[in-house]
mmCIF file of the N, C-alpha and C atoms, coordinates in Angstrom:
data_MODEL
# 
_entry.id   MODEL 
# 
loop_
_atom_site.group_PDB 
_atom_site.id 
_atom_site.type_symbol 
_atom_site.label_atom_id 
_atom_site.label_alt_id 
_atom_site.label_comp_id 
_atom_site.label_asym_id 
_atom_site.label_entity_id 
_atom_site.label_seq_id 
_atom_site.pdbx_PDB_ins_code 
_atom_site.Cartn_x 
_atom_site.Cartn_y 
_atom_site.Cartn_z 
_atom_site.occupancy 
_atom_site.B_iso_or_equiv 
_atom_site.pdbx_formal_charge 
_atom_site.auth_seq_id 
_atom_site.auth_comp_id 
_atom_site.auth_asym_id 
_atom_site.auth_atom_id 
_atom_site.pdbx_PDB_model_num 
ATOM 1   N N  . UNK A 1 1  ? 0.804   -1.195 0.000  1.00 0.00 ? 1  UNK A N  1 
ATOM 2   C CA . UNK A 1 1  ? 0.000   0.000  0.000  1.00 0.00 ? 1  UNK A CA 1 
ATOM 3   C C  . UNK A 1 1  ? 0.852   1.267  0.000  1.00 0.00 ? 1  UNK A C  1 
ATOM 4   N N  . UNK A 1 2  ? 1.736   1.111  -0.399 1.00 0.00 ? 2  UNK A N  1 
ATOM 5   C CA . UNK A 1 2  ? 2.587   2.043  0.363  1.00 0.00 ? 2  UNK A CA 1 
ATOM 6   C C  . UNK A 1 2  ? 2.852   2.825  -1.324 1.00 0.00 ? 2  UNK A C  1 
ATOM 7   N N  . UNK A 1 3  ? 2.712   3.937  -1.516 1.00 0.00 ? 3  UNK A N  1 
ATOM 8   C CA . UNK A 1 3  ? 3.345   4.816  -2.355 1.00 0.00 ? 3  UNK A CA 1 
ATOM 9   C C  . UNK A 1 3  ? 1.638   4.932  -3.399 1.00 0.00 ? 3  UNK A C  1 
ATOM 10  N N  . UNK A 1 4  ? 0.109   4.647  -3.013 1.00 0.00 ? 4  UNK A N  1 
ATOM 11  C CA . UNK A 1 4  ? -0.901  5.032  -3.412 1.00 0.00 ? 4  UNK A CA 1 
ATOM 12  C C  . UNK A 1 4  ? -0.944  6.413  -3.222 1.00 0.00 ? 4  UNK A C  1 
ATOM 13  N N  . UNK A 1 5  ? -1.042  6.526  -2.707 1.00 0.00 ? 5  UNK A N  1 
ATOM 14  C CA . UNK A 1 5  ? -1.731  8.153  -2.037 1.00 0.00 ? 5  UNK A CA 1 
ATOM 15  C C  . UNK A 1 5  ? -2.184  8.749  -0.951 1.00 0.00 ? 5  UNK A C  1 
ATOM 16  N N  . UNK A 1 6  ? -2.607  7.892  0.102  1.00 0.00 ? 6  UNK A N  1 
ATOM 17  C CA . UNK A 1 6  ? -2.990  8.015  1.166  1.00 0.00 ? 6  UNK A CA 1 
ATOM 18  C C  . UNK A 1 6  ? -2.553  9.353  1.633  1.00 0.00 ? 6  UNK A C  1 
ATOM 19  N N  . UNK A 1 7  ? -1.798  9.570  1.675  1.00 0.00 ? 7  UNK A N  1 
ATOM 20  C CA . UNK A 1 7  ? -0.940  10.819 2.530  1.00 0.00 ? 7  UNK A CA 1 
ATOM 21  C C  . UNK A 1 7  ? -1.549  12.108 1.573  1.00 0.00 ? 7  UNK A C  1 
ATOM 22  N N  . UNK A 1 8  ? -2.280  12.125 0.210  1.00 0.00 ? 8  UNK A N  1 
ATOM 23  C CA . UNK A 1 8  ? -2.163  13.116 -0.374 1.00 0.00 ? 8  UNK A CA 1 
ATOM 24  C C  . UNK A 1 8  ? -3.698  12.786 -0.341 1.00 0.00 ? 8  UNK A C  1 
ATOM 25  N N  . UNK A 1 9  ? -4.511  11.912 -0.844 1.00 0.00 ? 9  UNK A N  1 
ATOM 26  C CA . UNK A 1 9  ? -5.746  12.217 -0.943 1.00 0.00 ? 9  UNK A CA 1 
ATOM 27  C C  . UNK A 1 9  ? -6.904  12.153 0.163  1.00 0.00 ? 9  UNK A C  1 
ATOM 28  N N  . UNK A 1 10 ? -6.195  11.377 1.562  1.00 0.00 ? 10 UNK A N  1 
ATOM 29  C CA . UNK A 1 10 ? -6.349  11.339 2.778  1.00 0.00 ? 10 UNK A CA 1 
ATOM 30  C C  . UNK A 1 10 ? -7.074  13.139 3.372  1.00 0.00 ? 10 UNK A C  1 
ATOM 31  N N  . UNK A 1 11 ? -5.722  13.699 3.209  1.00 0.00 ? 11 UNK A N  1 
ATOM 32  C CA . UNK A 1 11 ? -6.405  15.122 3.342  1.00 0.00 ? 11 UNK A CA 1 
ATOM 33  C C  . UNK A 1 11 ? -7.290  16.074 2.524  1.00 0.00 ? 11 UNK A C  1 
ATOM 34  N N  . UNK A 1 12 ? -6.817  15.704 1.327  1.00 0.00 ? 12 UNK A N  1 
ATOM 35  C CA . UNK A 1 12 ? -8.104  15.958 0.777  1.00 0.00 ? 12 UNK A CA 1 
ATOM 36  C C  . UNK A 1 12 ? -9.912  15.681 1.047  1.00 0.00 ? 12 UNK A C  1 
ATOM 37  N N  . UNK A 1 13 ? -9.918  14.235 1.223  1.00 0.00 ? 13 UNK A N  1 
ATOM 38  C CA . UNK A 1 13 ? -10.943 14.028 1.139  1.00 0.00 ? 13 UNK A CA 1 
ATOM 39  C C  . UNK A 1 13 ? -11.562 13.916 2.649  1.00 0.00 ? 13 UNK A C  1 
ATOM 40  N N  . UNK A 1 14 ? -10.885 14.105 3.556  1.00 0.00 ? 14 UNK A N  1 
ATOM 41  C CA . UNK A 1 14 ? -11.006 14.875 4.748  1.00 0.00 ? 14 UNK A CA 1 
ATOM 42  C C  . UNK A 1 14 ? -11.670 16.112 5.010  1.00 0.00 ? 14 UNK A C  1 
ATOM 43  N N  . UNK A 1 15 ? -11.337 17.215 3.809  1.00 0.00 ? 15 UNK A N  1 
ATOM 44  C CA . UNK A 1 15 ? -11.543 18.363 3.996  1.00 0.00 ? 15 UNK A CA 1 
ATOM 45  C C  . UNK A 1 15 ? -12.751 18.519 2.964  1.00 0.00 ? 15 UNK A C  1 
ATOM 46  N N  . UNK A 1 16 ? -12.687 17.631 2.124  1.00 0.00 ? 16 UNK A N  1 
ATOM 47  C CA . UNK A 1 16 ? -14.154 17.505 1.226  1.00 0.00 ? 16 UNK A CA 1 
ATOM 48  C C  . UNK A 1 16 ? -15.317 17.602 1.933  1.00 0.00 ? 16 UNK A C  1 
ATOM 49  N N  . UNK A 1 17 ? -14.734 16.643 3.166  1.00 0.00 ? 17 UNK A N  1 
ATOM 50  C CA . UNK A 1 17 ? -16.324 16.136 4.097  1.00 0.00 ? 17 UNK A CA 1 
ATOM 51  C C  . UNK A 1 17 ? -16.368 16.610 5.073  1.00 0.00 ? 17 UNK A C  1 
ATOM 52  N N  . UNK A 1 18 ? -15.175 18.057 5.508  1.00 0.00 ? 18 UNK A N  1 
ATOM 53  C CA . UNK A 1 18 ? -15.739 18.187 6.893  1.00 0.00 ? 18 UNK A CA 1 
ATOM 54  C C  . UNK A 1 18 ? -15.065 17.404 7.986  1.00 0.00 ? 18 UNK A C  1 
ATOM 55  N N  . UNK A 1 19 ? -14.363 16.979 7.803  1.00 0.00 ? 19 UNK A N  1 
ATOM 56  C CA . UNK A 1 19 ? -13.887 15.821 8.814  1.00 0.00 ? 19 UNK A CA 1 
ATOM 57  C C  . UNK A 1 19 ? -12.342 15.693 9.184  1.00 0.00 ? 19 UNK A C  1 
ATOM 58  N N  . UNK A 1 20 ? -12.046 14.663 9.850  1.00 0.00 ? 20 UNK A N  1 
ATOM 59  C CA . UNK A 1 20 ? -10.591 15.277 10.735 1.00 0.00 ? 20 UNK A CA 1 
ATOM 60  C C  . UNK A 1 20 ? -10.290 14.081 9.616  1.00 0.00 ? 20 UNK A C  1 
ATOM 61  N N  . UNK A 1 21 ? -8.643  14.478 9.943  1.00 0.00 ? 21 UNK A N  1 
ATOM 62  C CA . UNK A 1 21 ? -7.585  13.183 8.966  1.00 0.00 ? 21 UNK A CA 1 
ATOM 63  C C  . UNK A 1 21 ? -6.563  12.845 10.005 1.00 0.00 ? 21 UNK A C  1 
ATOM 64  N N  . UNK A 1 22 ? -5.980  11.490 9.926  1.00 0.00 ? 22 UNK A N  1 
ATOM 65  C CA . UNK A 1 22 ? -5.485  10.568 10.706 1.00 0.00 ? 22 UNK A CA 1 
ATOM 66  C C  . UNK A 1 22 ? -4.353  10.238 9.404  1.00 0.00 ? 22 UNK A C  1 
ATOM 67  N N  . UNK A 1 23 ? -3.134  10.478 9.874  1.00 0.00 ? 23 UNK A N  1 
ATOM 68  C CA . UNK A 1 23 ? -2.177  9.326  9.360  1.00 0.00 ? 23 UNK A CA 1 
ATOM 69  C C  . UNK A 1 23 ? -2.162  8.363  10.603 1.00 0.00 ? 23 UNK A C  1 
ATOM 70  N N  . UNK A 1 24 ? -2.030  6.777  10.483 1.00 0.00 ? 24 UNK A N  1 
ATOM 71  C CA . UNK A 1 24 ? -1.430  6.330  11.663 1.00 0.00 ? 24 UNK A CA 1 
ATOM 72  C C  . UNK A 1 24 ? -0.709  5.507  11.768 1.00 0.00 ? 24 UNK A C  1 
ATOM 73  N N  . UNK A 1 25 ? 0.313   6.196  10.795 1.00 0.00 ? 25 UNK A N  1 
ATOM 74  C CA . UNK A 1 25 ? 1.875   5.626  11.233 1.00 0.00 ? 25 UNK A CA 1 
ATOM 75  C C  . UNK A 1 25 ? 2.529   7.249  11.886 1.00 0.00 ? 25 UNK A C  1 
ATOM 76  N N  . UNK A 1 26 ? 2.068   8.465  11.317 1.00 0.00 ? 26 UNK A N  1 
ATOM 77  C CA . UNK A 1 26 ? 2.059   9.339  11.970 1.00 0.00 ? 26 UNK A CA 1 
ATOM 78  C C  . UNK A 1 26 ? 1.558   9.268  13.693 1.00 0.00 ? 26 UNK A C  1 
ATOM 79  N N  . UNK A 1 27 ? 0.375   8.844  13.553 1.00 0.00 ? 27 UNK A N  1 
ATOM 80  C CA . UNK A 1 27 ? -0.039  8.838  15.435 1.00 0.00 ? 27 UNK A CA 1 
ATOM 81  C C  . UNK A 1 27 ? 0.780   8.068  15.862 1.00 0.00 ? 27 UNK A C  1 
ATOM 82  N N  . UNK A 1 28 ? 1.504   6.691  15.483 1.00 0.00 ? 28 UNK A N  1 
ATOM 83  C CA . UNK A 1 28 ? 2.317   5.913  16.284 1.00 0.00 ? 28 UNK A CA 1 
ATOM 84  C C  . UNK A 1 28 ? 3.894   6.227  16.176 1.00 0.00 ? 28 UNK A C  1 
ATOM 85  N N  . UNK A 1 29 ? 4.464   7.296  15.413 1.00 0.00 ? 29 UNK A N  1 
ATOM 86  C CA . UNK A 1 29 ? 5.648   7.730  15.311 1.00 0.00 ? 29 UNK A CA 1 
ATOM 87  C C  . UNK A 1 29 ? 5.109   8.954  16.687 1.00 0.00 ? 29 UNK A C  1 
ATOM 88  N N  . UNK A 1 30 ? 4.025   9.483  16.850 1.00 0.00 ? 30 UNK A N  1 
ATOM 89  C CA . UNK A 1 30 ? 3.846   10.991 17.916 1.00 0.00 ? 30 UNK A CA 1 
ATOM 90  C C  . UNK A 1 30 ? 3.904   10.112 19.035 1.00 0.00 ? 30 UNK A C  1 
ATOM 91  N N  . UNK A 1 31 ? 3.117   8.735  18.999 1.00 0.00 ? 31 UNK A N  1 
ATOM 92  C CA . UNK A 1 31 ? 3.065   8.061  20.222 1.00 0.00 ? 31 UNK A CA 1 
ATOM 93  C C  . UNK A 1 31 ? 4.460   7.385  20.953 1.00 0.00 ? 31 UNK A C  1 
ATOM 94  N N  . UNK A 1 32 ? 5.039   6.936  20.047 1.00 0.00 ? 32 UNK A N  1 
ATOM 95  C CA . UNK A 1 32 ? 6.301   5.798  20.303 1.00 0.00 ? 32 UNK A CA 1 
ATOM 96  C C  . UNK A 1 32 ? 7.023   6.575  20.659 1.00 0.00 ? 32 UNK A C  1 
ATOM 97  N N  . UNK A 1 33 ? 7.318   8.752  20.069 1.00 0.00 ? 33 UNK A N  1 
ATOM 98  C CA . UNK A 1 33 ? 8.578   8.533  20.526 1.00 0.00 ? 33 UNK A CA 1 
ATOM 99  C C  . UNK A 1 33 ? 9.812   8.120  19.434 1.00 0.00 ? 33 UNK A C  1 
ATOM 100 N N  . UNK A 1 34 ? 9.308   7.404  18.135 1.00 0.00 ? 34 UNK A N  1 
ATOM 101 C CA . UNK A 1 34 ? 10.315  6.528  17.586 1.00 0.00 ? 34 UNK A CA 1 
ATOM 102 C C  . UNK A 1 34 ? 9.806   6.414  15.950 1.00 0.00 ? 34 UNK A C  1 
ATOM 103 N N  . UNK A 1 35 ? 10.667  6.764  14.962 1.00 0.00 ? 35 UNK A N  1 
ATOM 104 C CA . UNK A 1 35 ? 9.949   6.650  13.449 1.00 0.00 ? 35 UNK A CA 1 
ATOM 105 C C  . UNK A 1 35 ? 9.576   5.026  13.490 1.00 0.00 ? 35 UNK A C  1 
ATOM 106 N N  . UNK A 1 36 ? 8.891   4.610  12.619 1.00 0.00 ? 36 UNK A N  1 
ATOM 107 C CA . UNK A 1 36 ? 8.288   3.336  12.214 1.00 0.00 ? 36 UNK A CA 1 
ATOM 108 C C  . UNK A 1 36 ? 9.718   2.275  11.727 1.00 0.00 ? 36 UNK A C  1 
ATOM 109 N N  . UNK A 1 37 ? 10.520  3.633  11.068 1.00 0.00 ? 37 UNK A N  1 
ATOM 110 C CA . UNK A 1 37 ? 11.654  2.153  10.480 1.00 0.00 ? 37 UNK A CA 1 
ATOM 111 C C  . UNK A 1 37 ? 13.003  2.055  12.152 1.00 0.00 ? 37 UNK A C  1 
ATOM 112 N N  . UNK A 1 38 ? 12.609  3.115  13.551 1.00 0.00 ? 38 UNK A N  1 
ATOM 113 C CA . UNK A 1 38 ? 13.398  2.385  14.028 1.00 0.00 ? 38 UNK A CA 1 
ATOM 114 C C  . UNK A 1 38 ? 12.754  1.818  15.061 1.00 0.00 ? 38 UNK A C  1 
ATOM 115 N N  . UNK A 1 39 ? 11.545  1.645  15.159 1.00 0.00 ? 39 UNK A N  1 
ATOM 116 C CA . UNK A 1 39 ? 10.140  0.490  15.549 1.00 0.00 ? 39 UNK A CA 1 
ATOM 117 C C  . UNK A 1 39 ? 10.966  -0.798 15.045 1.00 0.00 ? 39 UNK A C  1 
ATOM 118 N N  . UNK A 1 40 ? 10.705  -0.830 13.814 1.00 0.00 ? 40 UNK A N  1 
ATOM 119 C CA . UNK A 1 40 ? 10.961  -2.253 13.252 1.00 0.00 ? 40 UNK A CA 1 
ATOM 120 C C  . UNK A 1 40 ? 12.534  -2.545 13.150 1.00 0.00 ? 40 UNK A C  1 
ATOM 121 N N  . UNK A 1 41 ? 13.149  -1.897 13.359 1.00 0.00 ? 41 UNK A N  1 
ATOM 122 C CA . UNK A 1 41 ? 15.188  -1.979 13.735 1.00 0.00 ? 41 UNK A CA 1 
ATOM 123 C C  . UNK A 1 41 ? 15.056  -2.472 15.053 1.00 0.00 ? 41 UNK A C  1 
ATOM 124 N N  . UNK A 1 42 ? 14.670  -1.947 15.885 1.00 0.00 ? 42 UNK A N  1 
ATOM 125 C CA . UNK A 1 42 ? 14.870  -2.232 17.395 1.00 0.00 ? 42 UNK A CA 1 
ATOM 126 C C  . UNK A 1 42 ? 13.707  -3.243 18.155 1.00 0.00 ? 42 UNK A C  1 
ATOM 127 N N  . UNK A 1 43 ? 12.380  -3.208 17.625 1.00 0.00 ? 43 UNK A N  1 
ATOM 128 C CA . UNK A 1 43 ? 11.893  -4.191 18.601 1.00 0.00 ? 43 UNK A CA 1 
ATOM 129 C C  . UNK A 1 43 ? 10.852  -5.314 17.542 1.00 0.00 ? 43 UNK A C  1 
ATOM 130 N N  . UNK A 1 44 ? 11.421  -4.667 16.082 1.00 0.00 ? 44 UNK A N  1 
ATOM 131 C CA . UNK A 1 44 ? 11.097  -6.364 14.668 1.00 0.00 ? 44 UNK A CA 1 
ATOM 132 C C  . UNK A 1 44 ? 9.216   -6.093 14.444 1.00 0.00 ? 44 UNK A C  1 
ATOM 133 N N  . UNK A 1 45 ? 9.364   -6.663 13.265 1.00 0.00 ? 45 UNK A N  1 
ATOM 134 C CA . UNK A 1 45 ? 7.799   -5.775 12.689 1.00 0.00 ? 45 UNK A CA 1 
ATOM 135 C C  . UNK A 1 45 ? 6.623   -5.969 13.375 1.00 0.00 ? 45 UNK A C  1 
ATOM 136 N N  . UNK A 1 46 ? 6.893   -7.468 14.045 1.00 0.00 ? 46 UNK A N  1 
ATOM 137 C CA . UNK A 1 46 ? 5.997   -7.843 15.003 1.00 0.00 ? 46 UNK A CA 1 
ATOM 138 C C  . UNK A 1 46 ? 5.325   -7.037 15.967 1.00 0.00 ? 46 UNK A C  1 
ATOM 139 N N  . UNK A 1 47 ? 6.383   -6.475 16.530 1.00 0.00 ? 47 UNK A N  1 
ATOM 140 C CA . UNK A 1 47 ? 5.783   -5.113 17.394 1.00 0.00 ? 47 UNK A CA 1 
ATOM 141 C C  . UNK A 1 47 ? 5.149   -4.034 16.381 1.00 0.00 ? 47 UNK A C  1 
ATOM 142 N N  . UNK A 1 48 ? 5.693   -3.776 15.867 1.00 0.00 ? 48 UNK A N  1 
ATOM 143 C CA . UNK A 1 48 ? 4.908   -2.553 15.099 1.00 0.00 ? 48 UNK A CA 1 
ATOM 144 C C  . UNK A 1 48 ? 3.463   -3.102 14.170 1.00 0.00 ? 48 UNK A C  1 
ATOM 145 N N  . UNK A 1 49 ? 3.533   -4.647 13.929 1.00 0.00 ? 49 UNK A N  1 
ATOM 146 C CA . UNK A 1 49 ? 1.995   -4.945 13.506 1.00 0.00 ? 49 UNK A CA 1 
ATOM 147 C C  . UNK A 1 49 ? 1.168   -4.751 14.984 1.00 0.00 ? 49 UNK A C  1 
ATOM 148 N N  . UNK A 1 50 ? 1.707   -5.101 16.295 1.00 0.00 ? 50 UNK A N  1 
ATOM 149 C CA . UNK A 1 50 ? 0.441   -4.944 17.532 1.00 0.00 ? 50 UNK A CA 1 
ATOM 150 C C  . UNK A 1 50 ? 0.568   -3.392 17.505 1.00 0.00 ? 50 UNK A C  1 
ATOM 151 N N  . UNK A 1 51 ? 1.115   -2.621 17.351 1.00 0.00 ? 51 UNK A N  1 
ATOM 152 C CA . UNK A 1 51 ? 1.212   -1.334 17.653 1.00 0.00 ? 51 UNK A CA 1 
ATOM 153 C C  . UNK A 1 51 ? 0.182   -0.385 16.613 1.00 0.00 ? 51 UNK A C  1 
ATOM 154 N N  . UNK A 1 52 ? 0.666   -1.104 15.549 1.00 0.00 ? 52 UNK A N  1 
ATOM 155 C CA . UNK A 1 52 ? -0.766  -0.781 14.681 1.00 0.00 ? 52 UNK A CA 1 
ATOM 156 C C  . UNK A 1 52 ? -2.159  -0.863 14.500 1.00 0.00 ? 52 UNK A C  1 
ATOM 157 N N  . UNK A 1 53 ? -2.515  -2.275 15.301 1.00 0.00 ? 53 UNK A N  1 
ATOM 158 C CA . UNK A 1 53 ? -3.756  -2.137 15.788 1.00 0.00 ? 53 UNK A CA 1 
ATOM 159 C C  . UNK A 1 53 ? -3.916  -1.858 17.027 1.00 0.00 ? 53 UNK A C  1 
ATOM 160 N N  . UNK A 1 54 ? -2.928  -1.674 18.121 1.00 0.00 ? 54 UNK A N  1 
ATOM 161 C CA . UNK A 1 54 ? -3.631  -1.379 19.240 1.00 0.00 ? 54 UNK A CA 1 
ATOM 162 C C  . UNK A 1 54 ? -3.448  0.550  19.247 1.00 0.00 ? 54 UNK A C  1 
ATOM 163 N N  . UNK A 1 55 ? -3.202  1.125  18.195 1.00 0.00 ? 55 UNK A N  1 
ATOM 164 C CA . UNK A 1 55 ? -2.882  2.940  17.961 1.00 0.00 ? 55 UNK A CA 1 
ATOM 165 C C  . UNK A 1 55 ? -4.042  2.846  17.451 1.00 0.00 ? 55 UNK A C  1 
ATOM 166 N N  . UNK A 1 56 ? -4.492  1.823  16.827 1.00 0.00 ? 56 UNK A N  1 
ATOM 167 C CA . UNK A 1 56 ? -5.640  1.843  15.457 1.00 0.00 ? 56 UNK A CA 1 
ATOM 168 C C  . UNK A 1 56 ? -6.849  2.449  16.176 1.00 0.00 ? 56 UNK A C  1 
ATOM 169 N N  . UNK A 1 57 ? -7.302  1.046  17.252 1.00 0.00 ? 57 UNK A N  1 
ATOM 170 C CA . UNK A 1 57 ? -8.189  1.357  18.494 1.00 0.00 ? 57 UNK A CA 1 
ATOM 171 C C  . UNK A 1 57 ? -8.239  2.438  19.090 1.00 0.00 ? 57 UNK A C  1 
ATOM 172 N N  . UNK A 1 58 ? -7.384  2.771  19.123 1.00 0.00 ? 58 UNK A N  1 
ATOM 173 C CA . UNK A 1 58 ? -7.231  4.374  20.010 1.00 0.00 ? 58 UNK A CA 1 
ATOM 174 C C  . UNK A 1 58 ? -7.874  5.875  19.275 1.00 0.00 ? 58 UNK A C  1 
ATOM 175 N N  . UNK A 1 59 ? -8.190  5.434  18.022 1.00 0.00 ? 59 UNK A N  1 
ATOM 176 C CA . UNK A 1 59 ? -8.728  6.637  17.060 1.00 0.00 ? 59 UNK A CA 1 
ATOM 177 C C  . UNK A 1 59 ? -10.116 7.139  16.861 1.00 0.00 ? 59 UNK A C  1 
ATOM 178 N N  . UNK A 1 60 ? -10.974 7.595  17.361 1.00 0.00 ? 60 UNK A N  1 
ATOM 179 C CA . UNK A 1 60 ? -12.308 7.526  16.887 1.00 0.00 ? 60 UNK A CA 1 
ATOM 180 C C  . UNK A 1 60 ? -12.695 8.014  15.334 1.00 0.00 ? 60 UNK A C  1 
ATOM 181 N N  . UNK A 1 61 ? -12.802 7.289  15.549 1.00 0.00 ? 61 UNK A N  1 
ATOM 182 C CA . UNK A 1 61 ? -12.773 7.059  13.369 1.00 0.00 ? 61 UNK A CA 1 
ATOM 183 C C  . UNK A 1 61 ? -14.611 7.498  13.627 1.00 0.00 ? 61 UNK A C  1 
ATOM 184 N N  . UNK A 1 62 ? -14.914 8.400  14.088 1.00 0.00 ? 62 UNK A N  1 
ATOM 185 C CA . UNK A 1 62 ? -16.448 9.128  13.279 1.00 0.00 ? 62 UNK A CA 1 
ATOM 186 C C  . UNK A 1 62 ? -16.024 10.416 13.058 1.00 0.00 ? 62 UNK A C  1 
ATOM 187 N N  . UNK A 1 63 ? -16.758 10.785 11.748 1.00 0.00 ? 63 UNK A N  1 
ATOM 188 C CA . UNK A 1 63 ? -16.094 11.995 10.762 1.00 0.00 ? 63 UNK A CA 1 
ATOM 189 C C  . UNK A 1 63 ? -14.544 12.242 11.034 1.00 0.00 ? 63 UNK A C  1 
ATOM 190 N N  . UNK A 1 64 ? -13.781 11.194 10.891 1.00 0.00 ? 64 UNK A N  1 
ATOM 191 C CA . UNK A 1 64 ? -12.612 10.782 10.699 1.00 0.00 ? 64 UNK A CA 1 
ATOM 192 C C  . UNK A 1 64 ? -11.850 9.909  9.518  1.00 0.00 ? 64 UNK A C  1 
ATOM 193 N N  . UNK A 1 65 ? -11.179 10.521 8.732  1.00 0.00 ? 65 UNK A N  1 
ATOM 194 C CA . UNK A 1 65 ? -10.573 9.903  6.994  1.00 0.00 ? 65 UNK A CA 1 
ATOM 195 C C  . UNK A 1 65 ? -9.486  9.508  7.991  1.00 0.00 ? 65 UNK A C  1 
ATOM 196 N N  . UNK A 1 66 ? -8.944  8.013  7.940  1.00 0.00 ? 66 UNK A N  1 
ATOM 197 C CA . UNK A 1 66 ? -7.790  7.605  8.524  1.00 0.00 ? 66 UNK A CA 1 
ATOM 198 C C  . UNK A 1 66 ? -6.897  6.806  7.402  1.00 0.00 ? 66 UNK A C  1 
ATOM 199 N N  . UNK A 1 67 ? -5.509  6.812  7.293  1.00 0.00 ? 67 UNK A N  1 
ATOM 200 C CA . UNK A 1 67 ? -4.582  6.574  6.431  1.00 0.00 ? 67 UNK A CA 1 
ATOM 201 C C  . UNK A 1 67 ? -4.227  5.310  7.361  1.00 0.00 ? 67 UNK A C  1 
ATOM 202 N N  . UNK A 1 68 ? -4.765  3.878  6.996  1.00 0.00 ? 68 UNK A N  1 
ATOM 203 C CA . UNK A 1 68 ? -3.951  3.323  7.940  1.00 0.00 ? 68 UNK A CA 1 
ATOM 204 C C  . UNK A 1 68 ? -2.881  2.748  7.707  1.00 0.00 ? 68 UNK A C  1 
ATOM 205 N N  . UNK A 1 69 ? -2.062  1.830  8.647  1.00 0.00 ? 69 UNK A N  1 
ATOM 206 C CA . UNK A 1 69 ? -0.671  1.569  8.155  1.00 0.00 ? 69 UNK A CA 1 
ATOM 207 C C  . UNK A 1 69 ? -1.748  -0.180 7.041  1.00 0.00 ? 69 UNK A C  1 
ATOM 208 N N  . UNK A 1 70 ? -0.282  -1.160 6.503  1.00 0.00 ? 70 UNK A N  1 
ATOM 209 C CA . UNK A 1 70 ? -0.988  -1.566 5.228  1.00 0.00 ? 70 UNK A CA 1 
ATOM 210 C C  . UNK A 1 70 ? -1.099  -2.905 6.086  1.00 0.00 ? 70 UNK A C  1 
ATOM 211 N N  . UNK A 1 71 ? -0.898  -3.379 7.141  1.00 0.00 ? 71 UNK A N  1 
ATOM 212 C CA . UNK A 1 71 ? -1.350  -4.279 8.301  1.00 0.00 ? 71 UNK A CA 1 
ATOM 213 C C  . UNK A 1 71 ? -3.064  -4.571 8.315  1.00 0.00 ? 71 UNK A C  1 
ATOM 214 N N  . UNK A 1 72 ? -3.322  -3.352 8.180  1.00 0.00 ? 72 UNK A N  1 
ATOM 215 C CA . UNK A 1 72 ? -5.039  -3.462 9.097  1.00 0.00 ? 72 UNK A CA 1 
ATOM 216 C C  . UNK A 1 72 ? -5.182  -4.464 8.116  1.00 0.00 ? 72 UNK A C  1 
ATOM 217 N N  . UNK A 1 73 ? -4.856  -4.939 6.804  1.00 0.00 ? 73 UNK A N  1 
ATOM 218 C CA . UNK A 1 73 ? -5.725  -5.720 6.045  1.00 0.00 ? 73 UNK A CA 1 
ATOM 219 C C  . UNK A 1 73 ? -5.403  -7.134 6.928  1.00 0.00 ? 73 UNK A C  1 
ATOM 220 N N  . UNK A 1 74 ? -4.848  -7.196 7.893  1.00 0.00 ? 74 UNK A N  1 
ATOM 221 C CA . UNK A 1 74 ? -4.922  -8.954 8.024  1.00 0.00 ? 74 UNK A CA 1 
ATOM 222 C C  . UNK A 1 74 ? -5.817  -8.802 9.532  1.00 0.00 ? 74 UNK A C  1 
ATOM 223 N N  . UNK A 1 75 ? -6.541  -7.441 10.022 1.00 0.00 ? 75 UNK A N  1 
ATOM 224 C CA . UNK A 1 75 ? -6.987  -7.675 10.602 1.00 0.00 ? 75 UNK A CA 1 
ATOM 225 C C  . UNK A 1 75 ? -8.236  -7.493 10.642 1.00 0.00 ? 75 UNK A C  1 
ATOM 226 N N  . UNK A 1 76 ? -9.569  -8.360 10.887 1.00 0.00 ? 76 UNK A N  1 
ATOM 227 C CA . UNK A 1 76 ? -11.090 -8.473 10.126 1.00 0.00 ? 76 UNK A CA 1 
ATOM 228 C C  . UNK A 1 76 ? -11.750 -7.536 11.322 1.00 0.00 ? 76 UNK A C  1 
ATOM 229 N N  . UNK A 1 77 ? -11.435 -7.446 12.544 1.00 0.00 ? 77 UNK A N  1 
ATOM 230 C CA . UNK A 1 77 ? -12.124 -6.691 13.722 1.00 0.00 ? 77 UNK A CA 1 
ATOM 231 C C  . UNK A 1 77 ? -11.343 -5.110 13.513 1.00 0.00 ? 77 UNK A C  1 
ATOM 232 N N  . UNK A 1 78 ? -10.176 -4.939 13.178 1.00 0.00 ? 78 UNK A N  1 
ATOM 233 C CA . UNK A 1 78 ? -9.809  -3.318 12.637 1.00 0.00 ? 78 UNK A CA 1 
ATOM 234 C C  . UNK A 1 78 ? -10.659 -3.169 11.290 1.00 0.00 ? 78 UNK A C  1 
ATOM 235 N N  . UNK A 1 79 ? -10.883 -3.940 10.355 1.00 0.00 ? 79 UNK A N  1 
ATOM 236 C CA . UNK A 1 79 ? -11.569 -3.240 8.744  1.00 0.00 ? 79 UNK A CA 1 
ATOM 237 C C  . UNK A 1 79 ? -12.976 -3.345 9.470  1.00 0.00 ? 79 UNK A C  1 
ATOM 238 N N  . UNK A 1 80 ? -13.506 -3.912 10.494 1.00 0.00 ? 80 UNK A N  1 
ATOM 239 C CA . UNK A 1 80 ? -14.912 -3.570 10.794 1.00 0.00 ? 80 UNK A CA 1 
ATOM 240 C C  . UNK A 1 80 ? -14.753 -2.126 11.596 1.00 0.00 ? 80 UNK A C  1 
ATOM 241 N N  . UNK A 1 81 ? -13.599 -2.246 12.262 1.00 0.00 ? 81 UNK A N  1 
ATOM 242 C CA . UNK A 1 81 ? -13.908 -0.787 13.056 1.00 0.00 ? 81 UNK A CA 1 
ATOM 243 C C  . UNK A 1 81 ? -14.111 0.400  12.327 1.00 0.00 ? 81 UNK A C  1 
# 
């Protein structure tokens, strides 16, 4: 998923509707403290797939456009959220 657009049409279509925008590899780089590639250098992708859904949870996604990282697809209870 990585090099679609998210980051560019994310805000756009955010601002189409009125609504807030979410990167969230952004919220978990503000949260960690730590960019995503030294997440996955120092504690292996594993952590950064739980980190992705448990930042995911943390978002209230109403009138919210969220960019998520390209993980959520293996998870069926994050694409329902």
């Amino acid at each position: 998923m990585a090099g679609v657009g998210k980051s560019t049409v994310g805000p756009a279509l955010a601002k189409a509707l009125g609504f807030s925008y979410t990167d969230l590899d952004e919220y978990i780089q503000n949260m960690q403290g730590e960019t995503i590639q030294e997440i996955v250098e120092t504690q292996g992708e594993r952590m950064l797939l739980f980190l992705e859904k448990r930042r995911m949870f943390e978002i209230d996604v109403r009138r919210r456009v969220v960019a998520p990282g390209g993980s959520i697809i293996y998870h069926t209870d994050l694409m329902q959220y």
